[in-house]
C-alpha positions, 0 to 999 in steps of 0.5 A: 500500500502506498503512504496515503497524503495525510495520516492522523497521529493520536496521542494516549495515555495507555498505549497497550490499552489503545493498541488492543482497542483499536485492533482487537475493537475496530479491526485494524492491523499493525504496520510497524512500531516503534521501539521493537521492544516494548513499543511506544508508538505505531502505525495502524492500518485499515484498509487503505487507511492509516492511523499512528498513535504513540504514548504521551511522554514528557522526558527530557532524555528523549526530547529537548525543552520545546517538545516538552512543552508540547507534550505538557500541552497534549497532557492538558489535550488529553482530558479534552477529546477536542472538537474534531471527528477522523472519517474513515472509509471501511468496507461492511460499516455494520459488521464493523459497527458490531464488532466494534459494540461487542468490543466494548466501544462506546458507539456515540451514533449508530449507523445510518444512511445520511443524505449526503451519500455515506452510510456512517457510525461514529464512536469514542476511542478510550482518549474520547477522539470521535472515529466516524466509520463510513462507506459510499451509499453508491459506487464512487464517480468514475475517475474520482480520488479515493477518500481515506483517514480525512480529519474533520475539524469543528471551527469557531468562524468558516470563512476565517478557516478556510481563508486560512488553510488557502493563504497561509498552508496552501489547501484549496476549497472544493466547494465553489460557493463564497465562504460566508455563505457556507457551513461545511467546506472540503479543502484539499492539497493534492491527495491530502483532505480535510473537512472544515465545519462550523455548529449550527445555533442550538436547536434543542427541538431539532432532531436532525443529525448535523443538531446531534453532532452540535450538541456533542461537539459544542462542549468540546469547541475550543479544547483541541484534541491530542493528536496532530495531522501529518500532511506530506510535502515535496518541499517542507522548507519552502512550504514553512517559509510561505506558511511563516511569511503568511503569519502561521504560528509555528511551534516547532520549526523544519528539523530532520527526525530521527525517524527519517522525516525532515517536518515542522509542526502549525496550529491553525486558528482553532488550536488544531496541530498540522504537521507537514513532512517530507522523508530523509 
């Protein structure tokens, strides 16, 4: 399988613990991990889509002060869960829906067919991270990109997102129609895709499912999740000059890691984590 364009990495406080959730519960499998013995992160694949998640660690001896200080930060994320939902396509979505049930996952929507085309469940992972789990309600148009692990993000204000993600990182918006007047947008960067979407007023009355998700999501806004998005870049250096020249807040600046990726990290205006990469 190839590396897909963008690949959420989730934080956790017990990576045993996730790592029996997310294979054990929702069926994914194990591409590496990191140390061979007793390891602290991986790469978990489902199908033709790609998670990481690796143990929250704040160590002086393994990273220097300013990662520290991110990782004190994804402590305080941790008990968050953040306002944000990771769309993952996955063939048989009710067989999925009840291995998942049996595993013990606490389901927060149960499956159904949406009019937007996708026939979905969404559940807590044990950090309280949404997973939406969906498929294609009819075969995929001929000659379209294919839909892996998209990040969608809840945002205070739409326009201002989506003026950012096109000014400062280099996304276009799918949708044609003038941001003001939207409520959901798609932008993409190449293969690399994420959702933007703003709540709806509180409608305690109204059933609908975009409601639903306001009223599970309104507690969280503002509280980002632990976890970050990498996005894959031919040229990182060129992109964090155009992303800092445009007034991006930069936490961590361009660096070769030891795991053979040359990567420097963003936070958008809602506080969500963006890291673009390139391999060594």
């Amino acid at each position: 399988m190839s590396d897909p364009a963008i690949t959420p990495h989730l934080w956790v406080r017990d990576f045993s613990k996730s790592l029996a959730f997310f294979t054990d519960a929702l069926g994914f499998e194990v591409a590496q991990t990191f140390p061979r013995e007793d390891p602290k992160w991986a790469e978990l694949a489902l199908e033709r889509s790609r998670l990481m998640i690796s143990s929250h660690n704040e160590n002086p001896q393994v990273y220097e002060e300013r990662r520290n200080e991110i990782m004190r930060e994804v402590a305080r994320r941790l008990d968050q869960g953040g306002a944000m939902t990771i769309y993952i396509r996955a063939k048989n979505v009710n067989e999925r829906y009840e291995r998942a049930k049996a595993g013990g996952a606490k389901i927060v929507f149960e499956p159904k067919d949406e009019s937007y085309g996708l026939r979905e469940f969404t559940l807590e992972t044990p950090e309280g991270l949404c997973l939406s789990f969906y498929d294609l309600l009819k075969p995929p148009v001929e000659g379209s990109r294919p839909r892996l692990a998209a990040p969608h993000f809840f945002v205070r204000d739409l326009a201002k997102s989506v003026d950012y993600y096109r000014g400062v990182l280099g996304f276009e918006p799918e949708e044609k129609e003038p941001a003001e007047s939207m409520v959901f947008c798609h932008v993409r960067k190449g293969d690399a895709r994420m959702m933007l979407e703003t709540l709806p007023d509180d409608g305690a009355d109204d059933t609908s499912r975009r409601h639903a998700w306001a009223r599970h999501v309104r507690a969280r806004q503002g509280l980002p999740p632990a976890m970050t998005v990498y996005v894959g870049e031919k040229d990182v250096d060129a992109h964090f000059s155009r992303a800092k020249a445009a007034g991006g807040k930069i936490l961590l600046e361009p660096a070769d890691e030891r795991w053979h990726l040359r990567e420097y990290t963003i936070e958008d205006p809602d506080g969500f984590w963006i890291v673009f990469h390139q391999p060594l």
